[in-house]
C-alpha positions as CSV (number, residue, x, y, z in Angstrom):
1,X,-34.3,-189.3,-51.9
2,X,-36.7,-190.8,-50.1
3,X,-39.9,-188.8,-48.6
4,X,-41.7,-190.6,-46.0
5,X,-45.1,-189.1,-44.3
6,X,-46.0,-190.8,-41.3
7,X,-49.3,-189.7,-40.3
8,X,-50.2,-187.9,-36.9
9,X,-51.2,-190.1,-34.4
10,X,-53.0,-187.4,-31.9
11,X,-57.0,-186.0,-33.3
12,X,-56.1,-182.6,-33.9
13,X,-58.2,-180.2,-31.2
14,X,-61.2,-178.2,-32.2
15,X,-61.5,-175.1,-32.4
16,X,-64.8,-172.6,-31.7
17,X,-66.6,-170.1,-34.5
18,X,-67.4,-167.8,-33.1
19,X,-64.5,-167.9,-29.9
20,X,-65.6,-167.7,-26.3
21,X,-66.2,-164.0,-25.4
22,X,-68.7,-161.7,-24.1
23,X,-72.2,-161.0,-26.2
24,X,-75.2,-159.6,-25.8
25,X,-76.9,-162.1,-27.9
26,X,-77.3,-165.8,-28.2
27,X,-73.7,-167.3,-30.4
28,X,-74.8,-170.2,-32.5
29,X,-71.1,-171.9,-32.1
30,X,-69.7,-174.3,-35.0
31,X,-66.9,-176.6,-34.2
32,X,-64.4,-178.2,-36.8
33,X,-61.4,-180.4,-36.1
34,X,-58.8,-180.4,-38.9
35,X,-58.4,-184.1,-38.7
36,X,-60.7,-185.6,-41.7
37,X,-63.4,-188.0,-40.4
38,X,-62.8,-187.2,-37.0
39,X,-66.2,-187.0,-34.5
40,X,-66.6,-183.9,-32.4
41,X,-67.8,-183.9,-28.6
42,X,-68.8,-182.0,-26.5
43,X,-70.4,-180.7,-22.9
44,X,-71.6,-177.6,-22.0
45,X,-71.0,-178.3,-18.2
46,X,-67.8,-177.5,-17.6
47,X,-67.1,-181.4,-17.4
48,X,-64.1,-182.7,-20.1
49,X,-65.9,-184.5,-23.1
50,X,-65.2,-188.3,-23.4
51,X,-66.2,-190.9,-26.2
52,X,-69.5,-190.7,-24.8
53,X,-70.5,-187.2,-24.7
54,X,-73.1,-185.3,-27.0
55,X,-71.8,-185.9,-30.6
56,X,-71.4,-182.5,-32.2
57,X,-73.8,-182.5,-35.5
58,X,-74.7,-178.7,-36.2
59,X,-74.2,-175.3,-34.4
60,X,-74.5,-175.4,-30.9
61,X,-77.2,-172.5,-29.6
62,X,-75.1,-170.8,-26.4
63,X,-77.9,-168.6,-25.4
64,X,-77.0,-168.5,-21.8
65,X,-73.6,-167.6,-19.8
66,X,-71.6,-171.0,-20.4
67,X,-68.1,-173.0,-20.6
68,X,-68.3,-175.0,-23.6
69,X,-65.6,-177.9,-24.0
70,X,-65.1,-180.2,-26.8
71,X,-62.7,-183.2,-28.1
72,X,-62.2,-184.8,-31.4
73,X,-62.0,-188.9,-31.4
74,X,-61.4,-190.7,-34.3
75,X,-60.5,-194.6,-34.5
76,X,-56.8,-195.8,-34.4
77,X,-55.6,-192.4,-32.9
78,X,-55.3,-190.9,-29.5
79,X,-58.2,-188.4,-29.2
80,X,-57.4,-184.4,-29.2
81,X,-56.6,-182.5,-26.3
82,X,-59.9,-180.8,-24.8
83,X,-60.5,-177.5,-25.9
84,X,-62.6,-174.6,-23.8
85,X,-64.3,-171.4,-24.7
86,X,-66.1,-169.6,-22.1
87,X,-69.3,-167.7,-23.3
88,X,-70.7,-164.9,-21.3
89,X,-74.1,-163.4,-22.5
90,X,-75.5,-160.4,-21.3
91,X,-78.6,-158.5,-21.6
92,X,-78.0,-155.4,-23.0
93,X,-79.2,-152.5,-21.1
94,X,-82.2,-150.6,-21.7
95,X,-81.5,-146.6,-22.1
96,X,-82.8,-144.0,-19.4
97,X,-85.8,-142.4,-20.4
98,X,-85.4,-138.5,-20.7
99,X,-88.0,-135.8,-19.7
100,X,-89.3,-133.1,-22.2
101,X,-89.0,-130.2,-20.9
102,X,-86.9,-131.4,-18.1
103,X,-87.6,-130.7,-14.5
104,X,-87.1,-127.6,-13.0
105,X,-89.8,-124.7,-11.8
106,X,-92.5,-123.3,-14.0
107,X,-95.4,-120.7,-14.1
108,X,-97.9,-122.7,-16.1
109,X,-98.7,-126.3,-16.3
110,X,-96.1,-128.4,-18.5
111,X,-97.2,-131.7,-21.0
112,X,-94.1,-133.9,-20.2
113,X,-92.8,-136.0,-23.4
114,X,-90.9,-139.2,-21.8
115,X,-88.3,-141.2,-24.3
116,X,-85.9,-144.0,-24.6
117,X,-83.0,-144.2,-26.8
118,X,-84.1,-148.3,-27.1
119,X,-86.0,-148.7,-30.0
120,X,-89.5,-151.2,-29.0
121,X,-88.9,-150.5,-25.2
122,X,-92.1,-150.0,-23.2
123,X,-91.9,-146.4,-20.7
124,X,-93.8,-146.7,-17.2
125,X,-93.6,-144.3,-14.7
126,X,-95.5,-142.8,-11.1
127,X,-96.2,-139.5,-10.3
128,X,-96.4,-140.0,-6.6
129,X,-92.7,-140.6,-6.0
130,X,-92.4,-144.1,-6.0
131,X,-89.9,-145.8,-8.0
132,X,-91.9,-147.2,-11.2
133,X,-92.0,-151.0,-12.0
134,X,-93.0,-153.0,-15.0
135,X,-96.6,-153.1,-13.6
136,X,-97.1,-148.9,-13.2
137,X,-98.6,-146.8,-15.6
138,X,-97.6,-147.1,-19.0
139,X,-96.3,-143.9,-21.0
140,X,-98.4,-143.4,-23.9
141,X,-98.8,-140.1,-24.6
142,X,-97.3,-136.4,-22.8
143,X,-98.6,-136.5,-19.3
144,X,-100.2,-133.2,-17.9
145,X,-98.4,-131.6,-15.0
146,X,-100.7,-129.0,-13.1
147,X,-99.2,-128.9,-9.5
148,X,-95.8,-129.3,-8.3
149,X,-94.3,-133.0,-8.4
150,X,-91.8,-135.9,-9.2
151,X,-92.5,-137.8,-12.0
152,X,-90.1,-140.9,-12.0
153,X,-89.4,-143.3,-15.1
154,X,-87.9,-146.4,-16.2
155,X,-87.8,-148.2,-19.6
156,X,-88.5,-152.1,-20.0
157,X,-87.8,-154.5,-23.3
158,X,-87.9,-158.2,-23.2
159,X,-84.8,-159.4,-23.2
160,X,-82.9,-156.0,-22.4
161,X,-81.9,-155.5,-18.3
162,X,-84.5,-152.4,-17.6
163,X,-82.9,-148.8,-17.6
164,X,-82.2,-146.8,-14.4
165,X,-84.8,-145.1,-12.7
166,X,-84.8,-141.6,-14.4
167,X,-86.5,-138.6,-12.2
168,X,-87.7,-134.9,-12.8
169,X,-89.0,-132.4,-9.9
170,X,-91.6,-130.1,-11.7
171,X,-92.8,-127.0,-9.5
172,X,-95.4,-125.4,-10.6
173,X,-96.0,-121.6,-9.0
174,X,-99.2,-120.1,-11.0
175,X,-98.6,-116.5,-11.1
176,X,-100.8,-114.5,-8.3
177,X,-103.8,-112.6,-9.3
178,X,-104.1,-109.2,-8.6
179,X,-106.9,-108.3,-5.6
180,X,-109.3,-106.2,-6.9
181,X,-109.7,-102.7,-6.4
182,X,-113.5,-100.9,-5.4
């Protein structure tokens, strides 16, 4: 019996860690090819790789939506079919600030608490109806309500996609003092 191993003649293709996918954070992608010695390329264009694209040496940072192709060449064999992984990052999405107590009509004055769900986010919000921005007040502490009004909200983070515009009517009808009597 005779066993005879002829060796392949075509780069095996490489594959992605982690795959293509969508992430909320930056993927620090490792290739590997399961032909020994074999060199890795790669693009991040959307172009196919040839002998002359960036050699593959440690993870590649994806921290931005991207199509990420790569080929394996090694000397004396054809080179590997191209592989692709698409890599969609999003932001995630900052939470809606509540109100404390939430809007509605009163008899007294109310000291409005504003939170986020998103731990480190920044609050800002307007009392004069005007949608808030990353430049308007910034929430630090419960905010006095005396007279009837809208206070709107929206939560900010670096790196996060701000919340939605949260919003609270607050009517405040002080109870009527009796007239007098001579």
């Amino acid at each position: 019996t005779y066993t005879i191993t002829i060796p392949p003649t075509i780069v095996a293709t490489p594959t992605f860690t982690p795959s293509g996918g969508a992430y909320t954070s930056a993927q620090s992608v490792i290739l590997t090819t399961a032909t020994a010695g074999a060199q890795i390329r790669y693009t991040l264009n959307g172009t196919s790789p040839t002998s002359r694209s960036t050699l593959y040496a440690s993870p590649i940072a994806v921290s931005t939506s991207t199509t990420l192709k790569a080929r394996a060449f090694k000397v004396g064999l054809t080179a590997s079919a191209t592989a692709s992984a698409t890599y969609t990052i999003t932001q995630p999405i900052v939470a809606t600030p509540t109100f404390t107590p939430p809007g509605g009509a009163y008899s007294s004055a109310q000291s409005v608490t504003l939170t986020t769900a998103t731990a480190g986010a920044e609050i800002r919000y307007t009392l004069d109806g005007t949608s808030p921005s990353s430049s308007s007040t910034l929430y630090a502490s419960p905010i006095a309500v005396s007279t009837s009004r809208t206070l709107k909200a929206r939560a900010f983070k670096a790196g996060s996609t701000d919340s939605a515009e949260a919003s609270a009517t607050y009517t405040i009808t002080l109870p009527i003092v009796a007239t007098p009597t001579f």
